[in-house]
VOPAGU-2260 file (C-alpha; in pm, 1 decimal, decimal comma):
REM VOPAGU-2260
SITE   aa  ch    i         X         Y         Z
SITE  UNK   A    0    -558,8   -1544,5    -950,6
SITE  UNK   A    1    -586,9   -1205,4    -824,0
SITE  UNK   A    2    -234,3    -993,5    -804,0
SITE  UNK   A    3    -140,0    -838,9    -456,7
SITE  UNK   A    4      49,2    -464,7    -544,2
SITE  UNK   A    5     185,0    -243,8    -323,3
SITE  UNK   A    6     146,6     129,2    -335,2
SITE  UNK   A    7     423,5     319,1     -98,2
SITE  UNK   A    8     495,2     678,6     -78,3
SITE  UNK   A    9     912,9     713,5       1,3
SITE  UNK   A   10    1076,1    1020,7      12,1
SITE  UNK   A   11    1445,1    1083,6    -159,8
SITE  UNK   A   12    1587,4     989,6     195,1
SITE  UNK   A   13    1370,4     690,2     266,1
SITE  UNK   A   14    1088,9     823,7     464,9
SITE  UNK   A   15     749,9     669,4     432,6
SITE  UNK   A   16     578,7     749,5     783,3
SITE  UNK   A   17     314,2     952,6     769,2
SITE  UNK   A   18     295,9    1099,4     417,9
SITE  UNK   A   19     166,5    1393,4     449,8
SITE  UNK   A   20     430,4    1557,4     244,3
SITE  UNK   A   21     323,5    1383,3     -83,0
SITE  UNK   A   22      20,6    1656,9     -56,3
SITE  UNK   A   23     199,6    1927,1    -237,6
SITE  UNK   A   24     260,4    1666,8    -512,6
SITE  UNK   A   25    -100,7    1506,5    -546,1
SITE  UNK   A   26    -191,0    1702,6    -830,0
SITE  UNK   A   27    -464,4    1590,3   -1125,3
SITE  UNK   A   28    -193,3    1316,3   -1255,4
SITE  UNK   A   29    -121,6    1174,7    -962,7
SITE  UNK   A   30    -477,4    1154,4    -884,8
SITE  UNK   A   31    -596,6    1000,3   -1181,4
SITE  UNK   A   32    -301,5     726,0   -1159,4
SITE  UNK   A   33    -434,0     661,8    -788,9
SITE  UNK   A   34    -769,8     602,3    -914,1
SITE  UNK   A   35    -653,2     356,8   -1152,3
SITE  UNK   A   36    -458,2     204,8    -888,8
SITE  UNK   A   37    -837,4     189,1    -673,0
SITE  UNK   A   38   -1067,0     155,7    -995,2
SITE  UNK   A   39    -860,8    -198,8   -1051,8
SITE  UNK   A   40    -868,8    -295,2    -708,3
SITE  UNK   A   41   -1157,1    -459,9    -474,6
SITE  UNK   A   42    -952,9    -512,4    -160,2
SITE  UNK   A   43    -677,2    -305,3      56,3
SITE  UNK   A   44    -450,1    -516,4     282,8
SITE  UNK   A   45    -233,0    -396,8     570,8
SITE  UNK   A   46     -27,2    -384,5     875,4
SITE  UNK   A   47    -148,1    -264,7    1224,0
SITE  UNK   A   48       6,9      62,0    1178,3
SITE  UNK   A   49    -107,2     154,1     841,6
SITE  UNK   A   50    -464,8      35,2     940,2
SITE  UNK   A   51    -468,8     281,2    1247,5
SITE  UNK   A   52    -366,1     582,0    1024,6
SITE  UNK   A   53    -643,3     506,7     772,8
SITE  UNK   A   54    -914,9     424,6    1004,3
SITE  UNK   A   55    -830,3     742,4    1142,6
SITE  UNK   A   56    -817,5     966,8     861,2
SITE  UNK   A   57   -1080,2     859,5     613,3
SITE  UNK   A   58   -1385,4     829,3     801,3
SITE  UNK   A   59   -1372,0    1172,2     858,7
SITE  UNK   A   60   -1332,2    1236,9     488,5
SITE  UNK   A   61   -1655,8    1377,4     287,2
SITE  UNK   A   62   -1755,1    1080,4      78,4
SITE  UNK   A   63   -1974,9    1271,2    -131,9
SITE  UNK   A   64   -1689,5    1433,9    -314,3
SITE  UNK   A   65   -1568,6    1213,4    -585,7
SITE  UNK   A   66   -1231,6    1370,0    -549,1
SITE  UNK   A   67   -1123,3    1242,0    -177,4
SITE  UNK   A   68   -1145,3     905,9    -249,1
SITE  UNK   A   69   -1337,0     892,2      66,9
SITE  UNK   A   70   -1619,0     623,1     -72,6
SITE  UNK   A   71   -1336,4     419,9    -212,8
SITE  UNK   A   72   -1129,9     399,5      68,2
SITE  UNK   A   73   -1456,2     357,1     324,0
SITE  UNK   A   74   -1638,9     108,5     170,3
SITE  UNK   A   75   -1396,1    -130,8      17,7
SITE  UNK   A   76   -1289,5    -450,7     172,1
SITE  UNK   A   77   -1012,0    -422,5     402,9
SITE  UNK   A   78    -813,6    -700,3     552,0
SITE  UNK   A   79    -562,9    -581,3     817,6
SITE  UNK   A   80    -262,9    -852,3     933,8
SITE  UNK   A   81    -292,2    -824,3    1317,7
SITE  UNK   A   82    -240,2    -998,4    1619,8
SITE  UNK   A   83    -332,2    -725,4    1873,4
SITE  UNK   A   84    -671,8    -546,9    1686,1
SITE  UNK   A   85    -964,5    -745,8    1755,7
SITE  UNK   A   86   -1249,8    -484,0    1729,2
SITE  UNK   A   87   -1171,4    -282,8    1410,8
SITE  UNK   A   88   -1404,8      10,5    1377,6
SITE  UNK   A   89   -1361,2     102,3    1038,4
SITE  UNK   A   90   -1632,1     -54,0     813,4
SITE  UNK   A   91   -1545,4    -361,7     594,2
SITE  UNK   A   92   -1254,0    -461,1     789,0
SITE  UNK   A   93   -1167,5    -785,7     881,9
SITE  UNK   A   94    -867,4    -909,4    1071,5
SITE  UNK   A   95    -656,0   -1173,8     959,5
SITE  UNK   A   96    -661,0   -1465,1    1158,4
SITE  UNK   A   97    -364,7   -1756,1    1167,2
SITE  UNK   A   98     -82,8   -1740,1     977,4
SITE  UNK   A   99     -33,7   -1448,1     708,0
SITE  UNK   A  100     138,3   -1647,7     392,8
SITE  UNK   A  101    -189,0   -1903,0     426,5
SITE  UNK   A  102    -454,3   -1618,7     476,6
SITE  UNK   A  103    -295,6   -1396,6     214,0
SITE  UNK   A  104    -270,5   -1727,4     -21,1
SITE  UNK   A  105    -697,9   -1816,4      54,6
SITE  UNK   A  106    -739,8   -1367,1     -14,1
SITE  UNK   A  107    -567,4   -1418,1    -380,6
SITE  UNK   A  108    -745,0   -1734,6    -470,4
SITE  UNK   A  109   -1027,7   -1555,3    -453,0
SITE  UNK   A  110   -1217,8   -1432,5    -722,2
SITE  UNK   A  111   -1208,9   -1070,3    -753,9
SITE  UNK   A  112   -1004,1    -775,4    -873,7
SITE  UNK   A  113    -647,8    -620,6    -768,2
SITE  UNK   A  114    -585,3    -631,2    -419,0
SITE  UNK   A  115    -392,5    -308,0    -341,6
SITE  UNK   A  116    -170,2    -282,2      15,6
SITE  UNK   A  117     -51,9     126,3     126,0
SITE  UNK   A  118     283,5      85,2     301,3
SITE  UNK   A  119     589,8    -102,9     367,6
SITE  UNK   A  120     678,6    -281,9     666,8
SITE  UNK   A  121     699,8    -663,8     768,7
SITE  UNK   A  122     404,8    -761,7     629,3
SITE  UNK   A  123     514,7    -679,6     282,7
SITE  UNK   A  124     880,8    -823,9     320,9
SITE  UNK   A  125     674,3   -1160,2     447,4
SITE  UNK   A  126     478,9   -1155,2     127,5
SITE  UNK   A  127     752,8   -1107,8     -55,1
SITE  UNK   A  128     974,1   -1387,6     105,8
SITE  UNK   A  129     670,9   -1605,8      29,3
SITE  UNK   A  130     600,0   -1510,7    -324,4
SITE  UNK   A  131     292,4   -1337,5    -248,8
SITE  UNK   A  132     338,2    -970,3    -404,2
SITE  UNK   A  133     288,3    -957,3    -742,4
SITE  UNK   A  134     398,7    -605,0    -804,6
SITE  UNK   A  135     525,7    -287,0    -585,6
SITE  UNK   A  136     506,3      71,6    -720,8
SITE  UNK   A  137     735,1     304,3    -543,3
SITE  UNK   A  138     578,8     676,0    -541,4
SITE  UNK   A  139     950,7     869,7    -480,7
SITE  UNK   A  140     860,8    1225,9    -373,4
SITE  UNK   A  141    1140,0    1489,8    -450,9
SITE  UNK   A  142    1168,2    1576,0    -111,8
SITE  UNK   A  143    1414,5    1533,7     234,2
SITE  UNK   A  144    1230,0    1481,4     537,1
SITE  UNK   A  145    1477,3    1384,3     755,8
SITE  UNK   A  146    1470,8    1230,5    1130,4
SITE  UNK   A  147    1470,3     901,8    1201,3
SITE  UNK   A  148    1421,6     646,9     911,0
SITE  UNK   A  149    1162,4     413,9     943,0
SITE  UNK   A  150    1265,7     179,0     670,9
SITE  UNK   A  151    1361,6     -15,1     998,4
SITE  UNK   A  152    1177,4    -340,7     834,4
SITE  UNK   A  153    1447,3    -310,0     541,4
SITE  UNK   A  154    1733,5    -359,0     863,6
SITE  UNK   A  155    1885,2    -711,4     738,9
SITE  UNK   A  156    1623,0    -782,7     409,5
SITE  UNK   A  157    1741,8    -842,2     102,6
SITE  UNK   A  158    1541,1    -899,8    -205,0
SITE  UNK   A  159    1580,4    -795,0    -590,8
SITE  UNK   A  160    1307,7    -645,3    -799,0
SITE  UNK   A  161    1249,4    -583,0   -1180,0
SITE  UNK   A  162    1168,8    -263,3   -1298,4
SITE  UNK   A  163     820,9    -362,0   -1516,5
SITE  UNK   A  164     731,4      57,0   -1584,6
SITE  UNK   A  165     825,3     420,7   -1464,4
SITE  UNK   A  166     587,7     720,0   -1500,3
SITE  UNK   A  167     738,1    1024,7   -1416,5
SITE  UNK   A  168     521,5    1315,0   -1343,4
SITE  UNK   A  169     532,1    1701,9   -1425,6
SITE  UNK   A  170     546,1    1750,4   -1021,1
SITE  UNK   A  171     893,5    1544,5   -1010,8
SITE  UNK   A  172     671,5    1272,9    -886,5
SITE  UNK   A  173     877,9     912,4    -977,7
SITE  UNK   A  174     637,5     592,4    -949,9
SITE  UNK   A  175     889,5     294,8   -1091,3
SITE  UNK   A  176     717,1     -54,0   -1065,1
SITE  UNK   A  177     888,7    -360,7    -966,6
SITE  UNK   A  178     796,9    -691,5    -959,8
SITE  UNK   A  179     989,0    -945,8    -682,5
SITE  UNK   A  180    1238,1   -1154,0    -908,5
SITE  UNK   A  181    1267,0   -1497,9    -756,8
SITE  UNK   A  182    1611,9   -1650,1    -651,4
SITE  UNK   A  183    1798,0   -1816,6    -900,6
């Protein structure tokens, strides 16, 4: 069975919108820890809102540089969990249709590799109620951004984790693994 991880940028204060500010910490490490991440992975699942930052940002990307990611992120399978987007643009992207636990069940059945979600919102705290994700790894960026949190999908959701690894990174870069620990 193929294992569902999530990949989510947070700040020290609990930002993840937007993560721009991870830039300044993307160095050669993190970059070659990402890859893994993409090298082990054949699929990328996600919410509306993480879908319409992608689709907007990588197509524009040169995809003839190794180094973007571009080719990766462009061409791989991409199943988005949606109940407004029914014409996605971005190539190799399906929508999700019925019920999310069942459709996320059939994508893991599946033969194939890793299938890696960006982001953390409702679709990943349905997953986890269900049992679905197999692993998160939280990239904590030394910095404050402040303003509103949006860790509003956290408001009233309760779950504990396992910590399963931590690499910690000459930039101050923290990415500690967890994996969902089922109710006793």
């Amino acid at each position: 069975m193929r294992k569902l991880i999530n990949s989510t940028y947070i700040t020290l204060d609990g930002v993840i919108e937007n993560p721009m500010w991870t830039m300044p910490y993307f160095d050669d490490e993190a970059a070659a820890f990402a890859g893994e991440q993409t090298n082990a992975a054949d699929a990328l699942l996600m919410g509306r809102a993480t879908y319409d930052g992608m689709s907007a940002a990588w197509p524009t990307r040169d995809e003839s540089d190794p180094s973007t990611g571009a080719a990766y992120f462009n061409n791989v399978k991409k199943y988005v969990a949606s109940t407004t987007l029914t014409d996605p643009t971005w190539k190799n992207t399906e929508v999700l249709q019925g019920d999310l636990v069942e459709e996320v069940t059939k994508l893991k059945a599946q033969d194939g590799k890793d299938i890696l979600q960006y982001g953390f919102g409702s679709v990943t705290t349905q997953l986890i109620r269900a049992g679905l994700l197999d692993e998160v790894r939280f990239w904590i960026t030394p910095v404050l951004e402040g303003g509103d949190s949006v860790t509003t999908p956290l408001k009233d959701f309760k779950a504990s984790f396992k910590l399963v690894d931590t690499k910690v990174m000459k930039s101050g870069v923290i990415i500690a693994s967890y994996r969902p620990q089922t109710a006793e």
